[in-house]
C-alpha positions as CSV (number, residue, x, y, z in Angstrom):
1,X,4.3,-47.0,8.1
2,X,0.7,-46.8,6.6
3,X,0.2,-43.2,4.7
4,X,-2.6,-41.4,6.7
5,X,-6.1,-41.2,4.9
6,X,-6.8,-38.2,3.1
7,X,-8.1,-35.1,4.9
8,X,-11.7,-35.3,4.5
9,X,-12.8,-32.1,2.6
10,X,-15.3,-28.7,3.5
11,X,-16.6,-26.3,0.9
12,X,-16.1,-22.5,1.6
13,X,-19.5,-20.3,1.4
14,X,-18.6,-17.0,0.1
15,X,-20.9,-14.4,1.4
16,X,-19.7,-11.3,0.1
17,X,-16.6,-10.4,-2.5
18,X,-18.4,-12.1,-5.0
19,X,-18.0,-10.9,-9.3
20,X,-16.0,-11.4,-12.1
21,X,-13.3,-9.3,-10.8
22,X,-13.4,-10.4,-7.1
23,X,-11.3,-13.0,-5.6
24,X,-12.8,-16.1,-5.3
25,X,-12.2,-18.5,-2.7
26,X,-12.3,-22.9,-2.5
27,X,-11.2,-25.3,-0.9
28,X,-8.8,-28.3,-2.8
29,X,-7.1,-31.4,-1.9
30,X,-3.9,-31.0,-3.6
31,X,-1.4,-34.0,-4.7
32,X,1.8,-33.7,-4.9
33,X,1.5,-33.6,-9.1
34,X,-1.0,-30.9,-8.5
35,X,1.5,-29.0,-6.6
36,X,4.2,-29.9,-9.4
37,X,1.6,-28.3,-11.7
38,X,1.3,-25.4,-9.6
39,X,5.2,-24.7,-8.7
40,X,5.1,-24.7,-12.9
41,X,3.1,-21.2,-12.1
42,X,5.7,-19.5,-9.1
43,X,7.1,-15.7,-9.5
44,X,10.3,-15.8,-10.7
45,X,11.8,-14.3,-7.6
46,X,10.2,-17.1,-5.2
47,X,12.6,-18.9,-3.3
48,X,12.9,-22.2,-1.1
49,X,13.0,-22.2,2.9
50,X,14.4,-25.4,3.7
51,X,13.0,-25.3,7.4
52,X,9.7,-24.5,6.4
53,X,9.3,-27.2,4.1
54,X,10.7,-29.8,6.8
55,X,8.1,-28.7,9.3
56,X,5.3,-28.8,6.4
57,X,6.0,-32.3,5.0
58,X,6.8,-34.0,8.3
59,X,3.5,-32.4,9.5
60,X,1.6,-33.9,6.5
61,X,3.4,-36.6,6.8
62,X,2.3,-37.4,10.0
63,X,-1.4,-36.1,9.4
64,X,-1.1,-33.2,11.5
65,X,-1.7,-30.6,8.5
66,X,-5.1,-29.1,9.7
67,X,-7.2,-26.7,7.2
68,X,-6.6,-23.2,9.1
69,X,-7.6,-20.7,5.9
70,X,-4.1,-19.6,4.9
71,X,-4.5,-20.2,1.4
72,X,-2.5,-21.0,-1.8
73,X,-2.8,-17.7,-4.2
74,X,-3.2,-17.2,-7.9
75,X,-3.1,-14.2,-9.7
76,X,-5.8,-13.0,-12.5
77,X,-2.7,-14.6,-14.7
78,X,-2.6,-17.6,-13.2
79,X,1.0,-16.6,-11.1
80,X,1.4,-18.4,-7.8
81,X,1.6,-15.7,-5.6
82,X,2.1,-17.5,-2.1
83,X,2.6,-21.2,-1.1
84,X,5.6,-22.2,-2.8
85,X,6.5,-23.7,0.4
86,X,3.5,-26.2,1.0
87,X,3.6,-26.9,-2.2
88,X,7.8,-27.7,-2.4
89,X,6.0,-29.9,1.3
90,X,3.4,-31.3,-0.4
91,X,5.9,-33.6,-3.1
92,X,8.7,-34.1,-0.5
93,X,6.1,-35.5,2.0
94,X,4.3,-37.7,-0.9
95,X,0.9,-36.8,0.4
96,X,-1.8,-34.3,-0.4
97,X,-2.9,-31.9,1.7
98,X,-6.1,-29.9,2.2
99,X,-5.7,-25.9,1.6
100,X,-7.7,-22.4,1.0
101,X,-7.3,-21.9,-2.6
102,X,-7.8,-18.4,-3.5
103,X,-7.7,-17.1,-7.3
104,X,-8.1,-13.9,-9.3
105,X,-6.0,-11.8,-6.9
106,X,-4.7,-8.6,-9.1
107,X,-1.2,-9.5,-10.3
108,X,0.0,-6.3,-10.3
109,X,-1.2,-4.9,-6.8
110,X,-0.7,-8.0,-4.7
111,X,3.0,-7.3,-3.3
112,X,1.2,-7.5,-0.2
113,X,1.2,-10.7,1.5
114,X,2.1,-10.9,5.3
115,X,0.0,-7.3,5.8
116,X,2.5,-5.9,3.9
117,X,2.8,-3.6,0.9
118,X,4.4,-1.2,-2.1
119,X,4.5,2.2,-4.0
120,X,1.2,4.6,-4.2
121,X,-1.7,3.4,-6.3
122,X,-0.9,5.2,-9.2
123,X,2.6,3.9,-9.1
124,X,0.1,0.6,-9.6
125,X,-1.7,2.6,-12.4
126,X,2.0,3.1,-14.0
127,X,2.7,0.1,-14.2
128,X,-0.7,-1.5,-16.0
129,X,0.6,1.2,-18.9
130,X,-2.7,3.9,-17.5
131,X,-2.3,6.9,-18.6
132,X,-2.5,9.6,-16.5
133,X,-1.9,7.6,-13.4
134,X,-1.6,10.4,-10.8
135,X,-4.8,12.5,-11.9
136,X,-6.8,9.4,-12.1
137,X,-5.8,8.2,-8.2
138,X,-7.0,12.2,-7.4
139,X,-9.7,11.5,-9.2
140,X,-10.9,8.4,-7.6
141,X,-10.0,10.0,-4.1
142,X,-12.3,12.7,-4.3
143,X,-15.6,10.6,-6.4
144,X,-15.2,8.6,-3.2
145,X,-14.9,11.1,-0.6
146,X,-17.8,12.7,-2.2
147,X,-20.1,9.7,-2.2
148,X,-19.1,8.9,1.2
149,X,-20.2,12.2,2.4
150,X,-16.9,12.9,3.6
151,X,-15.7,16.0,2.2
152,X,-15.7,17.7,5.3
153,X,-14.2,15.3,7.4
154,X,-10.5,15.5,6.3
155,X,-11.3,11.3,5.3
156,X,-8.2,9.1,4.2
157,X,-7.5,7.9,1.0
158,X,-9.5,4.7,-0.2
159,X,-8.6,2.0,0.1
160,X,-6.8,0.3,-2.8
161,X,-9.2,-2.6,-3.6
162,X,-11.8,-0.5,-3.1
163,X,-10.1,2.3,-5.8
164,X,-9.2,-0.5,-8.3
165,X,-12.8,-2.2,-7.8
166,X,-14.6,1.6,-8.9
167,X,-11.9,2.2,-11.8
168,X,-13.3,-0.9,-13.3
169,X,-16.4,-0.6,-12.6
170,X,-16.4,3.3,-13.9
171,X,-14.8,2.8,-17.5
172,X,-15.9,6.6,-18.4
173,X,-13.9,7.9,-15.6
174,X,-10.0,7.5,-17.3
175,X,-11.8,9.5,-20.6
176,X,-12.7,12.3,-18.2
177,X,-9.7,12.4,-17.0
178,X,-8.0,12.9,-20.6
179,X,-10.5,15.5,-21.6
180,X,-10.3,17.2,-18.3
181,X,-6.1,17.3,-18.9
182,X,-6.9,18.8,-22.7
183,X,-10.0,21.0,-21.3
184,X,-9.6,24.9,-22.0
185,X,-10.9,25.8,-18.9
186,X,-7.1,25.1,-16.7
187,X,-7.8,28.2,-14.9
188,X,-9.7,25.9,-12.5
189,X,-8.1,23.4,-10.2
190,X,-7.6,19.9,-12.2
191,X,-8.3,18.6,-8.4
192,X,-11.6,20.0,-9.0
193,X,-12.1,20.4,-13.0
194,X,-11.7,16.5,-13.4
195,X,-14.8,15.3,-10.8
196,X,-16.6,17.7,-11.8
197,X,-16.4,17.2,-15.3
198,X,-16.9,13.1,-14.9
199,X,-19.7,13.8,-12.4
200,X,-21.3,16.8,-14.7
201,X,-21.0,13.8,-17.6
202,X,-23.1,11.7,-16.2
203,X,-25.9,14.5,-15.6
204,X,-25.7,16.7,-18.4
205,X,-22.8,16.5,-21.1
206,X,-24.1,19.8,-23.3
207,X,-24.8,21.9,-20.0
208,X,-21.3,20.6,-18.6
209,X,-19.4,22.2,-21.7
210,X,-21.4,24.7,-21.5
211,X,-20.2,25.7,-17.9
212,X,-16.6,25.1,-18.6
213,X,-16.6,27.2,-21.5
214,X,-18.2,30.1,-19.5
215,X,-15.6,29.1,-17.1
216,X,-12.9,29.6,-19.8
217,X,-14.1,32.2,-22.2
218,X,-16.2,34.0,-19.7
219,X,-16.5,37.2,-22.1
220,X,-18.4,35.0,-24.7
221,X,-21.6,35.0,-21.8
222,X,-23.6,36.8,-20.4
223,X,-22.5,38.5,-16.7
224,X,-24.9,36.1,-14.7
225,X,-23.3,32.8,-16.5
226,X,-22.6,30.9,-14.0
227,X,-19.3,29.5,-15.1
228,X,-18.6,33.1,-15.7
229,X,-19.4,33.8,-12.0
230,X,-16.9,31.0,-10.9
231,X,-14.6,32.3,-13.0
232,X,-14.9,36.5,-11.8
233,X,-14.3,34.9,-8.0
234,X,-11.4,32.8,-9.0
235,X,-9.7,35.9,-10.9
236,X,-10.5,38.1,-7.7
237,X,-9.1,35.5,-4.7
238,X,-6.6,34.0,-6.7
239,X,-3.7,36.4,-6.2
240,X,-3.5,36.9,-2.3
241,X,-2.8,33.3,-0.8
242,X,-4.7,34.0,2.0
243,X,-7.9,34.7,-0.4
244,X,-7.5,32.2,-2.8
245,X,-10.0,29.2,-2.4
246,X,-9.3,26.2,-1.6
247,X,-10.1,22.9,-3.6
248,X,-12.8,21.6,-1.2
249,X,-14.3,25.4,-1.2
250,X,-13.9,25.5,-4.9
251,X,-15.4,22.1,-5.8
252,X,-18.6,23.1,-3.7
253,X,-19.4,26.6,-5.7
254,X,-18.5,25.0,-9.0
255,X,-21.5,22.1,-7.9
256,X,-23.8,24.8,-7.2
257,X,-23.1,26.8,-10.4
258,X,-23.4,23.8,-12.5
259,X,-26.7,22.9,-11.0
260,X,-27.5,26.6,-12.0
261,X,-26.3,25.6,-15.3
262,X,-28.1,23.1,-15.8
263,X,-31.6,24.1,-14.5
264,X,-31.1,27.3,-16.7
265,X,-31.9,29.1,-12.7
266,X,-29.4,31.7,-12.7
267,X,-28.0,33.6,-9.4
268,X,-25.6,36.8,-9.2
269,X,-23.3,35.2,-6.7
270,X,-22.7,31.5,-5.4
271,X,-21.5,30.7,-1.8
272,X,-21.2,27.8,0.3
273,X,-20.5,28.0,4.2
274,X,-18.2,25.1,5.4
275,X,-20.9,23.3,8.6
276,X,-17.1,22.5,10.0
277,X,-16.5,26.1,10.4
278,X,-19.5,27.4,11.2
279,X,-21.6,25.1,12.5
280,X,-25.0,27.6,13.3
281,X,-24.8,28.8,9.5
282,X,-23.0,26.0,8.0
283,X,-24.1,23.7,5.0
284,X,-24.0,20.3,4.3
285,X,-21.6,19.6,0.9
286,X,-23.4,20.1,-2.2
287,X,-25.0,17.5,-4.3
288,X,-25.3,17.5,-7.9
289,X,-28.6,16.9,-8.5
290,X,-29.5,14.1,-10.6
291,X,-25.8,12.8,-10.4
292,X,-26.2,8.6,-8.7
293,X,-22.8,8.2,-7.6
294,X,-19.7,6.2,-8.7
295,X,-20.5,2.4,-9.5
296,X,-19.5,0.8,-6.5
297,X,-20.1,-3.4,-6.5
298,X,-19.9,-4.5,-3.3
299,X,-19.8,-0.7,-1.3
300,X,-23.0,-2.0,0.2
301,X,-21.5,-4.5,2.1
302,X,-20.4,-2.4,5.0
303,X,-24.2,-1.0,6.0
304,X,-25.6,-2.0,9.3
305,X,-28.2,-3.8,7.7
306,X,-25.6,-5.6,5.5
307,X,-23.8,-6.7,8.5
308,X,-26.9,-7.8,10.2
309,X,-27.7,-10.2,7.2
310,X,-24.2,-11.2,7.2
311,X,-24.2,-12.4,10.4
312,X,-27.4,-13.9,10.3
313,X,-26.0,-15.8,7.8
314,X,-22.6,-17.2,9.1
315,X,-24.6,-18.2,12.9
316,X,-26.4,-20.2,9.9
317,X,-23.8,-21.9,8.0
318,X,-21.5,-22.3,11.5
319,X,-23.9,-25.3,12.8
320,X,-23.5,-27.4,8.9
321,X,-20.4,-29.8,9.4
322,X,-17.6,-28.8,6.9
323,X,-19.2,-25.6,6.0
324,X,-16.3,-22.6,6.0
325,X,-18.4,-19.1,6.2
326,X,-15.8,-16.8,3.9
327,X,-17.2,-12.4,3.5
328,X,-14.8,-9.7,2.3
329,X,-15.9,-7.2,5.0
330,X,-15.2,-3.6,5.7
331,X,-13.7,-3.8,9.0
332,X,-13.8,-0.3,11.1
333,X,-12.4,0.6,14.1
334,X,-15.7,-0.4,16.0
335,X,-15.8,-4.2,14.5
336,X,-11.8,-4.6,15.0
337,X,-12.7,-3.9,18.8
338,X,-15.5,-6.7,18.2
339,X,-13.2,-9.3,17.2
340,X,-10.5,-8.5,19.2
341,X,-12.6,-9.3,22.3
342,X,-12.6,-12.8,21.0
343,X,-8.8,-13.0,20.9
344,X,-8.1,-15.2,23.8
345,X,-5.0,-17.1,24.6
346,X,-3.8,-15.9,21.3
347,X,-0.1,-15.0,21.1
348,X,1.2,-11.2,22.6
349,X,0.5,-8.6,20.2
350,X,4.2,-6.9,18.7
351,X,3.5,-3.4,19.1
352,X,6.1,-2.6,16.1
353,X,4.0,-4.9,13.7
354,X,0.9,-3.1,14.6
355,X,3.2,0.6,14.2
356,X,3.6,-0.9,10.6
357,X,0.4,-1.9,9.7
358,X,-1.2,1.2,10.8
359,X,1.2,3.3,8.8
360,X,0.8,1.8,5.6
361,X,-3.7,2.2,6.5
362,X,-3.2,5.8,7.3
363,X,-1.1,6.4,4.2
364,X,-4.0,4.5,1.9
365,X,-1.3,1.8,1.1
366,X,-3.6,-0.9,2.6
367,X,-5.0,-3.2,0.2
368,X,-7.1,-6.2,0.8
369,X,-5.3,-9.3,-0.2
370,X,-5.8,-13.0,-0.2
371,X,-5.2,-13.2,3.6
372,X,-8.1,-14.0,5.7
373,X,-8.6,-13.4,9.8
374,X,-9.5,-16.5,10.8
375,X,-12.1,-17.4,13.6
376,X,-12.9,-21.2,14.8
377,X,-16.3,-22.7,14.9
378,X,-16.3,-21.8,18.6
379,X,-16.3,-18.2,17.8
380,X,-12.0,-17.8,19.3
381,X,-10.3,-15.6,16.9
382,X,-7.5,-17.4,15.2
383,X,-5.5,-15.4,13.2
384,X,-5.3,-11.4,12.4
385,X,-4.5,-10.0,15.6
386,X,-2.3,-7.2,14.2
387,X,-4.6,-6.3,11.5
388,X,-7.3,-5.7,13.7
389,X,-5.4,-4.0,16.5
390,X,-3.6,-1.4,13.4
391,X,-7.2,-0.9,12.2
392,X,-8.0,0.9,15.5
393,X,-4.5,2.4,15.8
394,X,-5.4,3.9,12.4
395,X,-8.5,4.9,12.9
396,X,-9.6,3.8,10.0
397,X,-11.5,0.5,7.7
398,X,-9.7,-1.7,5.9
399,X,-11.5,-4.7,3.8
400,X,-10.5,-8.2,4.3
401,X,-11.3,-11.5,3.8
402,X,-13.0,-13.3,7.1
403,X,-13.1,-16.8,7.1
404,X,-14.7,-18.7,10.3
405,X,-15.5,-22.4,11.2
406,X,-12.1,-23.7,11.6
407,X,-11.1,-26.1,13.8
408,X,-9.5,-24.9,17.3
409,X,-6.2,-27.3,16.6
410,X,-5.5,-24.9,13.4
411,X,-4.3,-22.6,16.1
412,X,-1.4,-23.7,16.6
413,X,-0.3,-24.3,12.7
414,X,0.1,-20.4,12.5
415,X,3.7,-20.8,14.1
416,X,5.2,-22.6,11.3
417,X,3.9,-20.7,8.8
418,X,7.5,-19.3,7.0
419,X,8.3,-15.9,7.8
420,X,8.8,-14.2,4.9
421,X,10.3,-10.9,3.8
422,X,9.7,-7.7,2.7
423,X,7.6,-8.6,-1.0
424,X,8.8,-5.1,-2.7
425,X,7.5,-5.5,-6.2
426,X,8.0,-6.1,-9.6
427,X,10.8,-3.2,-9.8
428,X,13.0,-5.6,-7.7
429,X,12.0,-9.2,-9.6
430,X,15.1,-9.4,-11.2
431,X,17.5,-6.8,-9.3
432,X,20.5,-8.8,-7.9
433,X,21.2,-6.1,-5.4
434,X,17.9,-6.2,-3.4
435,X,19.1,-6.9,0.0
436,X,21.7,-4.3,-0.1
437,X,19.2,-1.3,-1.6
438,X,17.1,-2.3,0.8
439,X,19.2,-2.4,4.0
440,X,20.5,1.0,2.8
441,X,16.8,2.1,2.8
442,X,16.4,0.5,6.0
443,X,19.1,2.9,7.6
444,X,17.9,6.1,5.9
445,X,14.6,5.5,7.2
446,X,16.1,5.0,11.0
447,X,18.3,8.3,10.6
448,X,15.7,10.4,9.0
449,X,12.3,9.5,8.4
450,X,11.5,7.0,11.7
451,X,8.2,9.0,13.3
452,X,9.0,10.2,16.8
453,X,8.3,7.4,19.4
454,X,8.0,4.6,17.1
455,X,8.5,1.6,19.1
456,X,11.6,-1.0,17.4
457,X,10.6,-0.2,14.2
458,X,11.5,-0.9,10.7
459,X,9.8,1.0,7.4
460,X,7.4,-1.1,5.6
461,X,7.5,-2.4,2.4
462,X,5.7,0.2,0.8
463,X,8.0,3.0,2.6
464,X,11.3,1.0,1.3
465,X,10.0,1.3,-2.0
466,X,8.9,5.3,-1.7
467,X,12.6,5.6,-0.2
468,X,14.4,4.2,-3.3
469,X,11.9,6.3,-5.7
470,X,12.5,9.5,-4.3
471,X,16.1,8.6,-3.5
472,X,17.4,7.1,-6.8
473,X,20.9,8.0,-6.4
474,X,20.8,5.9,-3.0
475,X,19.8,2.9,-5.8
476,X,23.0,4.1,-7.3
477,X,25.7,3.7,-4.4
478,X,24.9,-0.3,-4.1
479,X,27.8,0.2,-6.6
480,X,30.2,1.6,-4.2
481,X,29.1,-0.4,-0.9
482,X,29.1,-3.5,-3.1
483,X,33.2,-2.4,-4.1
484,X,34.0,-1.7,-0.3
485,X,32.6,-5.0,1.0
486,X,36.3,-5.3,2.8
487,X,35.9,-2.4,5.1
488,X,32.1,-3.1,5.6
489,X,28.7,-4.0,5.6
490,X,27.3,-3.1,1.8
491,X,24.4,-1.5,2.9
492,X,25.9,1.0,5.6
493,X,29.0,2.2,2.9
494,X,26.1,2.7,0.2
495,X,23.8,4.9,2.7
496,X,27.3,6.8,4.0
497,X,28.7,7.5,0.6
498,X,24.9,8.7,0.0
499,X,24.8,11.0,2.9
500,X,28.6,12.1,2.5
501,X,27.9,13.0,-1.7
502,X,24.2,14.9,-0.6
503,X,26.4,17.4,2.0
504,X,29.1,18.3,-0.5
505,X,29.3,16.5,-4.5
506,X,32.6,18.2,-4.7
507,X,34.4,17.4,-1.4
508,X,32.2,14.5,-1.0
509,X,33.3,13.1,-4.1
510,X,37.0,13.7,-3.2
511,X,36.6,11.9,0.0
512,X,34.9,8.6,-1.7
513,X,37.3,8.2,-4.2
514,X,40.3,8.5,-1.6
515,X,38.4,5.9,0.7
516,X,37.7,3.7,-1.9
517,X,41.5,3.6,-3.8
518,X,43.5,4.5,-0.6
519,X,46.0,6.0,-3.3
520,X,48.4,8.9,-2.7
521,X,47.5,9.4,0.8
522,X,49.8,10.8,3.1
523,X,51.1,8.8,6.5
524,X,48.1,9.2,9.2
525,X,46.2,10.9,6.9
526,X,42.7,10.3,8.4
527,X,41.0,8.4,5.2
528,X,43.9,6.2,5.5
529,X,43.1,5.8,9.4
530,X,39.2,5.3,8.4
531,X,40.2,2.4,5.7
532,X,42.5,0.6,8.9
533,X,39.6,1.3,11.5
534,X,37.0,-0.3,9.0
535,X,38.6,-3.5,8.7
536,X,38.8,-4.1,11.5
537,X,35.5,-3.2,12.6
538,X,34.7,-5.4,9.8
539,X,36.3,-8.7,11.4
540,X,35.2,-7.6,14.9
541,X,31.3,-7.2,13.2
542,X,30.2,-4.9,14.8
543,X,26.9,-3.3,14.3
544,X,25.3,-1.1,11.5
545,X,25.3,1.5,13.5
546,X,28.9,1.5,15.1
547,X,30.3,1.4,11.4
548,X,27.9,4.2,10.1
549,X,29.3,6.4,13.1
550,X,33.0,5.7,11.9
551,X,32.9,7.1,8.5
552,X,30.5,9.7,9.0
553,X,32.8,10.8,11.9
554,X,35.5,10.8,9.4
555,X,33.8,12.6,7.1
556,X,32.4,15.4,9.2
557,X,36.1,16.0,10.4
558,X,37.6,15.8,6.7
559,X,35.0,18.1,5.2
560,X,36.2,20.9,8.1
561,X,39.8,20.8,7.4
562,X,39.8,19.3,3.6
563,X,43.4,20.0,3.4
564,X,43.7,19.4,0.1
565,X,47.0,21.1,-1.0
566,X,47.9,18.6,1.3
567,X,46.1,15.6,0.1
568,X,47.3,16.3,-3.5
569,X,50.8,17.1,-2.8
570,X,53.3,14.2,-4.1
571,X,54.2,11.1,-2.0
């Protein structure tokens, strides 16, 4: 049979998203020694899916691989990121294929792929060897909040591309944060001593020191010094909680007072009335004058005007044949309603996906990756149904690649795109016990973290990670589950002997190592019960849950009546 011609090409437009640190996006005709070459490039924890590849190469094979914008990904470093499977299709079929190429995605932040995500932003910080990791992120937060005009408005943490595109753009900011952590003046709030001194930086350096000295030393000023002021209120409020200011309140009189400072305009007293609160005599948040704002590339991009232009632009390029509009846009709430009233005949929504999605927004662990939503030259949205529906769930923008032009058939490729799991980071690259940890995470998440009325949920990513950071001795009991394999599922012994340990490390440990050796233990004792129940649950497999039950039940019946005279006594 006669190889089918090769795909004819199109050239991707890129709108928006564009600079030396965004990602860029093309579109390549790769050969299967291309994809050899690029296999060369895979993570080191990238595996094979058999079924996946089948589908792929007997679809290329057959020339019924269609261009539908779910790309191959490269890291800043060159790391192959997603595609190992088109590529593995690609040499078994013996054809090239047509893809989305997308390059210089962040190596260290992209755990992401399938909407998915890990750890906090400065746990991302942490790893790149930044100091100070957790006062930069609260840095960033509130620079952001600040030029967004949202101080008042109880706003959700940035975004992470949009925090990692303003850290590189603001160099200055990380030596802020250090002299802020070695300033004098601790008395005030490093939440609020650390904008305020990159901010106060970019006004006036001298009449900056000048205020956190007052703020610090305020007996070596005169009375009316203004950081001398701040300092008299935060001595008088700060011993009664329900006096003491908070950061937001804080941040606001230290602006004024440093405006003071620096205009040499002095005032006895400085106050600031929260327009939230009080909406007759209420201000807006105060601006320090002559500060321009953080260095934001791309921030523009989500203006009305900006969208107009946009727009005006892709009804453009949609009438040239071949021509693939691409824009990293800031999708809100408003514009995910948009484009989900072009979702027709699209697949049904899985409300637990959307629950997932919309966690990880709210909690500012979104972060734009390589992913586009995908829209035909008709208009029909393709692809990114669940994005768009959590965006509105959350209440909140995320920024994301959106790619339109593609041909209605590319539709129906999305269903044999491999499902892939959880991606949960570099800490698990090379840990043979992933599966288990995160099972056990799984199960503490269901018992007690699962928000009330979630639908069929499971955590994401980013929440399995946070679970086995704050819970490192649940890391630790793999060891255990992994020993008791016999008497049941890894992950559930591992979470149990977790749980059993965190109610009683003396009694608890008594318990494990009597389940685990089944040594010295007197006829019907009820450990030796547990260990015959658990096998045979074990060949009967029943379900997480039914074994969880078994030896907790056990447990809570040993730990009332220990009887341990008993228990020791000899055979």
């Amino acid at each position: 049979m006669a190889r089918p011609a090769a795909p004819q090409a199109g050239r991707i437009v890129q709108l928006q998203g564009q600079g030396a640190d965004s990602p860029s996006f093309s579109i390549e005709l790769v050969t299967p020694q291309g994809a050899a070459e690029l296999l060369h490039r895979r993570r080191p924890s990238a595996g094979d899916n058999p079924n996946a590849i089948n589908a792929y190469a007997e679809a290329m094979r057959e020339g019924r691989w269609i261009l539908n914008g779910m790309p191959i990904i490269l890291s800043r470093a060159g790391v192959l990121l997603d595609g190992v499977q088109r590529l593995r299709a690609c040499i078994k079929a013996g054809v090239p294929f047509l893809t989305v190429l997308a390059q210089n995605i962040p190596d260290d932040v992209l755990h992401t792929i399938d909407q998915q995500r890990r750890r906090s932003f400065a746990g991302v910080l942490e790893a790149r060897g930044v100091p100070h990791a957790h006062a930069l992120q609260s840095a960033l937060v509130k620079l952001i909040r600040y030029d967004d005009g949202k101080m008042l408005r109880g706003a959700g943490t940035a975004s992470w591309s949009r925090m990692d595109r303003v850290l590189r753009a603001n160099p200055d900011l990380e030596q802020a944060v250090k002299m802020s952590l070695e300033s004098e003046a601790s008395i005030l709030s490093e939440a609020v001593r650390t904008p305020l001194l990159f901010m106060g930086f970019r006004v006036d350096k001298a009449a900056t020191r000048r205020f956190l000295d007052a703020v610090a030393w305020p007996e070596k000023h005169s009375p009316l010094e203004p950081g001398a002021r701040i300092r008299d209120l935060i001595d008088v409020t700060r011993g009664d909680p329900a006096t003491r200011l908070k950061p937001v309140m804080l941040f606001a009189l230290c602006i004024k007072a440093l405006n003071a400072t620096i205009s040499g305009r002095h005032a006895r007293s400085y106050t600031w009335i929260d327009r939230t609160a009080n909406p007759t005599k209420g201000e807006d948040f105060p601006r320090l004058e002559g500060y321009a704002g953080l260095h934001d590339p791309g921030h523009g991009s989500d203006t009305e005007e900006a969208t107009r232009i946009l727009r005006a632009a892709v009804e453009r390029l949609s009438g040239e044949e071949n021509v693939y509009p691409l824009a990293v846009e800031t999708i809100s709430p408003r514009m995910a309603e948009e484009y989900l009233a072009h979702n027709t005949r699209n697949r049904k929504i899985v409300a637990a996906h959307v629950d997932a999605i919309a966690r990880d927004i709210r909690a500012g662990n979104w972060m734009m990756n390589a992913q586009p939503i995908c829209f035909s030259r008709s208009g029909r949205l393709l692809n990114g149904q669940h994005r768009l529906s959590a965006v509105i769930q959350a209440g909140e923008a995320i920024e994301v690649p959106v790619m339109r032009g593609l041909p209605e058939e590319a539709y129906d490729t999305y269903d044999i795109h491999a499902k892939k799991g959880p991606q949960l980071g570099a800490a698990f690259e090379n840990f043979g016990d992933r599966p288990l940890v995160a099972a056990a995470a799984v199960l503490l998440w269901k018992r007690e973290l699962k928000p009330a009325g979630t639908r069929n949920a499971k955590p994401t990513p980013a929440e399995v990670m946070r679970i086995v950071e704050q819970h490192p001795r649940l890391l630790e009991m793999r060891t255990f589950g992994r020993k008791m394999i016999e008497f049941g599922r890894g992950s559930v012994l591992a979470y149990a002997a977790y749980c059993i340990e965190r109610d009683d490390p003396e009694l608890g440990r008594v318990f494990l190592e009597r389940f685990e050796s089944g040594a010295d233990l007197p006829r019907g004792h009820l450990i030796l019960e547990l260990r015959k129940r658990m096998q045979i649950l074990r060949r009967e497999r029943t379900s997480q849950e039914e074994q969880l039950r078994e030896v907790l039940a056990a447990w809570a019946r040993f730990r009332e009546k220990p009887d341990l005279d008993r228990l020791n006594a000899p055979g």
